[in-house]
Structures are given as structure tokens and as C-alpha cells.
C-alpha positions in Angstrom: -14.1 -12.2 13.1 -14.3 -15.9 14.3 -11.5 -18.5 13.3 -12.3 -19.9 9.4 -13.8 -17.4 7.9 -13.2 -16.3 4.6 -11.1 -13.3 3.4 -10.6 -12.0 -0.2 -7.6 -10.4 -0.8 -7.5 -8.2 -4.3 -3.8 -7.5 -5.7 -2.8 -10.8 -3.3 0.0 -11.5 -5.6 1.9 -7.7 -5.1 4.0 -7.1 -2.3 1.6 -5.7 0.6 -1.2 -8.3 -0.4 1.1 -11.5 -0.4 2.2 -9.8 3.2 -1.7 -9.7 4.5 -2.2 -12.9 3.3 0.3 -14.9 5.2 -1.1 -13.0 8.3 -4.5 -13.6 7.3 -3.8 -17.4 7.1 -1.7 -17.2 10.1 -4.8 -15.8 11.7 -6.5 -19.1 10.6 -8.9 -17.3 8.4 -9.8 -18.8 5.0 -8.2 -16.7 2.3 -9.2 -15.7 -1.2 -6.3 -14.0 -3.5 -7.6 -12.3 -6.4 -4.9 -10.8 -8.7 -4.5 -10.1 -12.4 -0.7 -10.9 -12.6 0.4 -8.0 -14.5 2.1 -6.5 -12.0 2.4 -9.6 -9.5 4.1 -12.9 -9.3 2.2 -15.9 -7.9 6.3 -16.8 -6.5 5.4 -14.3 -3.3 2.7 -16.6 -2.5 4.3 -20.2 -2.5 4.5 -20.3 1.1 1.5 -19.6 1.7 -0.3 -23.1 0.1 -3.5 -22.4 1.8 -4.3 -19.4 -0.3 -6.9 -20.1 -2.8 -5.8 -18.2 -5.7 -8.0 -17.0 -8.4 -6.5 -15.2 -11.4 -9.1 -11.9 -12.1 -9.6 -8.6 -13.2 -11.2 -6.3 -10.4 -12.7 -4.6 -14.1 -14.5 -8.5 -14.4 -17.7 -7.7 -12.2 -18.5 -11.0 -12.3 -15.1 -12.9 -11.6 -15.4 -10.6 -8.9 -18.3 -11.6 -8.0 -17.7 -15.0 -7.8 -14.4 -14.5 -5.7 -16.1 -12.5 -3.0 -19.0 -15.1 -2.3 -19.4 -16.1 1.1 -16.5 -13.4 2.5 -16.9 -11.6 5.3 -14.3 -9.1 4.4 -12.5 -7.6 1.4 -9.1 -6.5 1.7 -8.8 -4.5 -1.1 -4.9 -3.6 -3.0 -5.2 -3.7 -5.9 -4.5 -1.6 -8.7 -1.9 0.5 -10.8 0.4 1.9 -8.6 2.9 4.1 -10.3 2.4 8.0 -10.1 4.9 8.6 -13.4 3.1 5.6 -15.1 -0.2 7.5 -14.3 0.6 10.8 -15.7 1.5 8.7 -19.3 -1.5 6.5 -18.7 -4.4 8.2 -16.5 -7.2 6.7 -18.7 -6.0 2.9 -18.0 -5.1 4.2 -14.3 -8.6 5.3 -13.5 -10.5 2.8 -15.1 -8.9 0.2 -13.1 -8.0 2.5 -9.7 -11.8 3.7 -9.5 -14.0 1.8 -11.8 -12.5 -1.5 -10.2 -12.3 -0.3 -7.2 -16.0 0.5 -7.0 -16.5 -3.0 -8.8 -14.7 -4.5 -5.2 -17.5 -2.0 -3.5 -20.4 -3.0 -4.5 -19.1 -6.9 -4.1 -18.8 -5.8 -0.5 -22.5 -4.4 -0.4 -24.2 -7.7 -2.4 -22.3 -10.2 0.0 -22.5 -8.0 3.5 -18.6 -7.9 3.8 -16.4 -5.2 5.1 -14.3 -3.8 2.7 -10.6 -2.3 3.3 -9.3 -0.6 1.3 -5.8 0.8 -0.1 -5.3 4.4 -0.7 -2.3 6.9 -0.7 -1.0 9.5 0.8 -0.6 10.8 -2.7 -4.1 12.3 -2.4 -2.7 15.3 0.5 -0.5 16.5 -2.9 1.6 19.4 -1.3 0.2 21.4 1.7 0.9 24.1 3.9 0.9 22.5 6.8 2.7 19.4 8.5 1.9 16.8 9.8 -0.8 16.0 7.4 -4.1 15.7 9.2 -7.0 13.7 7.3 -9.2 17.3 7.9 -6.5 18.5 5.5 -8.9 19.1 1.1 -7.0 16.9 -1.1 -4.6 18.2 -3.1 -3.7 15.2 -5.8 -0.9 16.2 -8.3 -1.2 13.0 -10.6 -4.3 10.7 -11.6 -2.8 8.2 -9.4 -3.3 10.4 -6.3 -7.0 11.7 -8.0 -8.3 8.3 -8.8 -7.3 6.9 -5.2 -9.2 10.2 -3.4 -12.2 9.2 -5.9 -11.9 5.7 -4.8 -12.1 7.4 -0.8 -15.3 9.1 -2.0 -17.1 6.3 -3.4 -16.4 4.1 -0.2 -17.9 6.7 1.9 -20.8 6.8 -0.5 -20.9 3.2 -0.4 -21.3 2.9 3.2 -23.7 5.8 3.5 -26.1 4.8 0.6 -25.9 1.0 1.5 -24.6 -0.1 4.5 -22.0 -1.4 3.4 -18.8 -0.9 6.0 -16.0 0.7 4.4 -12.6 1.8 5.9 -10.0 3.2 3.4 -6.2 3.2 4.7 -4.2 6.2 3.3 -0.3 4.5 2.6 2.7 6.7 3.4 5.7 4.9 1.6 5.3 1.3 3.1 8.4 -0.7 2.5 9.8 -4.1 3.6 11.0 -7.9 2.6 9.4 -8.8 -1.1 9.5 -5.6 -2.8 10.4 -6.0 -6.3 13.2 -3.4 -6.9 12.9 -4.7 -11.3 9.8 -3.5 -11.4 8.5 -0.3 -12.8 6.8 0.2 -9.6 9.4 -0.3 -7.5 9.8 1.9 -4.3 12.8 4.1 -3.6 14.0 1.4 -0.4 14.4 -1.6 -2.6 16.3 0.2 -5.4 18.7 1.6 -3.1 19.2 -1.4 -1.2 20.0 -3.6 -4.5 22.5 -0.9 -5.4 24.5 -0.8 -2.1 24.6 -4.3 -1.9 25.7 -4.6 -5.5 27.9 -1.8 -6.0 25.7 0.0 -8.2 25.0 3.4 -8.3 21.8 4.2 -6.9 19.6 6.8 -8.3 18.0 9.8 -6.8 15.3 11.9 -8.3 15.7 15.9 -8.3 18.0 17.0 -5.5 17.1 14.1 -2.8 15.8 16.6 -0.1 12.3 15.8 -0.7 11.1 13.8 2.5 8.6 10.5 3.2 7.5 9.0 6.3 8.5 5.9 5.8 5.9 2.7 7.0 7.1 -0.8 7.5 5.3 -3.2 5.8 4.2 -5.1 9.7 2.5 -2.0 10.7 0.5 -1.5 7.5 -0.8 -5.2 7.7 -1.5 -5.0 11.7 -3.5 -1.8 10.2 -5.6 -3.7 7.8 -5.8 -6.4 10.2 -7.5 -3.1 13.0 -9.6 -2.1 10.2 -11.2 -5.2 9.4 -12.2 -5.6 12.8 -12.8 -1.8 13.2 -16.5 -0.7 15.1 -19.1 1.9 13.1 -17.5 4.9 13.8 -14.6 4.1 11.7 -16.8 2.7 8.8 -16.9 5.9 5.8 -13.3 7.1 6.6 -10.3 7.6 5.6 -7.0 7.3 8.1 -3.2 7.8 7.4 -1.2 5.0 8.4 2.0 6.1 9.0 5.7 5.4 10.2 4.9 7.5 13.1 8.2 9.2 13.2 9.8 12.5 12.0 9.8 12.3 7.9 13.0 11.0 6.5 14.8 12.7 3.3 15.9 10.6 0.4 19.3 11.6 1.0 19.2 10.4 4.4 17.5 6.9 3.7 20.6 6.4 1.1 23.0 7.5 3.3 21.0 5.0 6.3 21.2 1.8 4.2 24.3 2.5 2.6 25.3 2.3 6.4 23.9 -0.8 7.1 25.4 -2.1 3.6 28.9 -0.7 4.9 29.4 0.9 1.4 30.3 4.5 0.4 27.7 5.3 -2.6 28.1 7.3 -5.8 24.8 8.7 -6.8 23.4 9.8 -10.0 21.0 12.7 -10.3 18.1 12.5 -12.5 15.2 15.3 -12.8 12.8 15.2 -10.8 9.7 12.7 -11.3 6.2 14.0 -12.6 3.5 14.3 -10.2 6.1 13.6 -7.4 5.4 15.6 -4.4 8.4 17.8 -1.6 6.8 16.2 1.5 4.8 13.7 3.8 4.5 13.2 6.7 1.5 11.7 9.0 -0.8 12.0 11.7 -2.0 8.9 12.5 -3.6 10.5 15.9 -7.2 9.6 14.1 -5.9 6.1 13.4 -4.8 5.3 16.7 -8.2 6.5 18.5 -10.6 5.0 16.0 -8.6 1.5 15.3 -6.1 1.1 18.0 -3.4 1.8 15.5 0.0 2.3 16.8 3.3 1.8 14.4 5.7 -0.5 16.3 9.0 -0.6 13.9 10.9 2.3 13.4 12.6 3.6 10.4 16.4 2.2 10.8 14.9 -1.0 12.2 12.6 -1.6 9.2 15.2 -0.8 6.8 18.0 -3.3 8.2 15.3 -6.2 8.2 14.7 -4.9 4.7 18.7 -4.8 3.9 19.0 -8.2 5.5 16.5 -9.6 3.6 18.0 -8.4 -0.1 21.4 -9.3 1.3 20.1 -13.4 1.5 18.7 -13.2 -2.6 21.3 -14.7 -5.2 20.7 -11.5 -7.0 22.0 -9.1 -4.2 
């Protein structure tokens, strides 16, 4: 993709899309952030002026519709993204994780863009067998994880029935700078990170064995960035992009940052989470053949960027 072209972004105001759209601008693309706000804050994106933001539904077909005129690609992220929140609220989690999502589909197949987009490795559920290989049925344990393998199945219909080039990029635990650890969707790094550095007591659900590959937030926009550019053989498919290195426990990424925090934690137990899965961990073999995908930042590196970055807020 030549120099000025223009990008959409959906969910541009959350943390991975206000990360993919400073590297989109820094790309000197044109960029397009569509976001609702309910979850987002338009404060990620103030340094990033070049942005043109437009405040939208993915459910609103035609504001949609509007934004997506004259892109060449979609970089879709977009949606509700807690698995708790989804087994309270699947109806509201579907409607916007699938029925938007194939709303930001068929924008890609009426303007001839590529579309990207987000999905989980929530959709494996718990398997046999490790690491998890994108051959592997689906085993989703919460609506989150069923609407996002939906959303997978739709983009491969899309690109079959139209044309229309889809890639879908299945997330394993990306973390970094800019995650919101006050929100209700806030992932297990920020949380734990704001309690070291505050002397809090961090909390871990169910006995803290359960293991995540970790991803840092650089190598999950470098893979959006592949995808985008990605040749016909990847278009249809689905491909884990992962940390690339053995999976880490949630005992051991406590006991990591409270390292680099040089504090002892205290933590409290709760049960364990609903719809919460024991294990993941990724092959990202298909991922490196088929986009030139290759994580760079390893776990303990990615976490003291992270712990550095918390350490500079006034609320640390």
C-alpha cells in the first residue's frame, strides 16, 4: 500500500487501535478512527492529531458506510471484549461482536478494501493438545469466544462469496503501554502492575496456575501491519499471533512485575472467572510462513516497558 492512502481503524479509541493508529500515521497513511466511546477515551489519541476521528456504531451500517469510503483497508477492533461481561450479556455481545462485525465486512466488499480483523484466542476454549495449531475445531467456552469464531466464519465467507480479502488475527493476551487497568476490561498485566507499584494487593483468579502466552502490543500491530499487506493465500484465514515463547502462569507474571516493581506482594484469591479457560499457548508457525510474522519482544522485556510506563502516570 503506497504512501497517503487511507485506513479505517474501528475501536481506534481502545488500547490496540490507538496503538495501530500511530503506526499507521507514522506509516504516512491517511487514517480514519471509528469508535463508539463506550469503552474508549478519545485521550489515547491526542498525539496522534492526524487521525480523523468519527464517533460511530459498527451496528450503524451507514455511519459505517460513510467512514469506510475511499479506504483501501479496514482494520477492524472493535467490539465488546470482556469474556465475564459476555456470559452476563451474550445478546448485546453478539449483536455488536458479529452483527457489527459483518456490518465492517460487507463495508470492505462495497469499497474493495482489505479487511483485518480482531479475533481471540478464546475461540481454541480448552484442548488436548499444545501448542494450539489453527487446524485445532474450536472449542469457545463463553459468547465472547463463540461470537469472535462466528465473526472468523463470516470473513472466510466474505472473501469466498465476494472477493472481498479478509485476514482475521487470533489475539493471545496482548499487553503493553495504554491499557486501562479501571476498566472493566482490563487485562491481568495492567492490574497487577498498578498494584505493585501502589502497594495494593493484586488479585488473582482461581489458584493462579492457569497459563497465557503473553503478546506485546509491537508485535500485534507489526501483525496487522503483515496482514494488511498480506498476498491471496492468506486472504479467508485465521492465524494466532502469539508471544512466541513458552506460556507464562499468572503466578509467575505477578511474581515477574512484582520484580521489576522491587515489591514483595500480598495476593488475594478470588474464584475463578466464568468462561475463563486453564491454558494458551500459540503456534504462530502458519503466521510466520503466510505473513512474515515473527514476534520480536519477549515476555520480561514487554512487561518492564509496560511497568515503566505505569511507573511515569501520577496515578501509579
Amino acid at each position: 500500500m503506497a504512501k497517503n492512502r487511507r485506513v479505517l481503524v474501528t475501536g481506534a479509541a481502545g488500547f490496540i487501535g490507538a496503538h495501530l493508529c500511530r503506526r499507521l500515521v507514522a506509516d504516512g497513511l491517511e487514517v480514519v478512527g471509528l469508535d463508539d466511546l463506550t469503552a474508549g477515551s478519545l485521550d489515547v489519541l491526542a498525539d496522534v492529531p492526524e487521525v480523523r476521528f468519527v464517533r460511530a456504531d459498527i451496528r450503524d451500517e451507514a455511519a459505517l458506510a460513510d467512514a469506510a469510503r475511499g479506504c483501501e483497508a479496514i482494520m477492524h477492533q472493535a467490539a465488546k471484549r470482556s469474556v465475564p461481561f459476555s456470559v452476563r450479556e451474550p445478546g448485546l455481545v453478539t449483536d455488536v461482536n458479529l452483527r457489527g462485525s459483518l456490518n465492517v465486512l460487507l463495508a470492505g466488499r462495497d469499497t474493495g478494501a482489505v479487511v483485518v480483523q480482531a479475533s481471540s484466542s478464546s475461540v481454541y476454549g480448552d484442548q488436548e493438545h499444545y501448542p494450539l495449531r489453527e487446524t485445532l475445531m474450536p472449542r469457545p467456552r463463553s459468547p465472547y469466544a463463540a461470537a469472535k469464531a462466528a465473526a472468523e466464519l463470516y470473513a472466510a465467507a466474505v472473501w469466498r462469496s465476494y472477493g472481498t480479502p479478509t485476514v482475521s488475527l487470533r489475539y493471545f493476551n496482548v499487553f503493553g503501554p495504554g491499557q486501562d487497568p479501571a476498566s472493566e476490561y482490563a487485562a491481568v498485566v495492567p492490574r497487577f502492575a498498578i498494584a505493585c507499584l501502589t502497594g495494593e494487593r493484586p488479585v488473582i483468579y482461581g489458584d493462579g496456575h492457569q497459563s497465557r502466552d503473553f503478546t506485546y502490543i509491537d508485535d500485534v500491530v507489526e501483525a496487522n501491519v503483515l496482514a494488511m499487506h498480506a498476498e491471496e493465500h492468506a486472504y479467508g484465514k485465521a492465524f494466532n499471533i502469539g508471544g512466541g515463547a513458552t506460556p507464562t502462569s499468572v503466578n509467575e507474571l505477578l511474581e515477574t512485575i512484582a520484580q521489576l516493581c522491587e515489591v514483595t506482594p500480598d495476593p488475594v484469591h478470588e474464584p475463578a472467572r466464568e468462561g475463563d479457560i486453564r491454558r494458551s499457548e500459540a503456534d504462530v508457525s502458519l503466521a510466520t510462513d503466510l505473513l512474515g510474522f515473527h514476534p520480536k519482544v519477549p515476555i520480561r522485556e514487554g512487561l518492564r516497558r509496560t511497568v515503566d510506563w505505569f511507573r511515569k502516570r501520577p496515578s501509579a
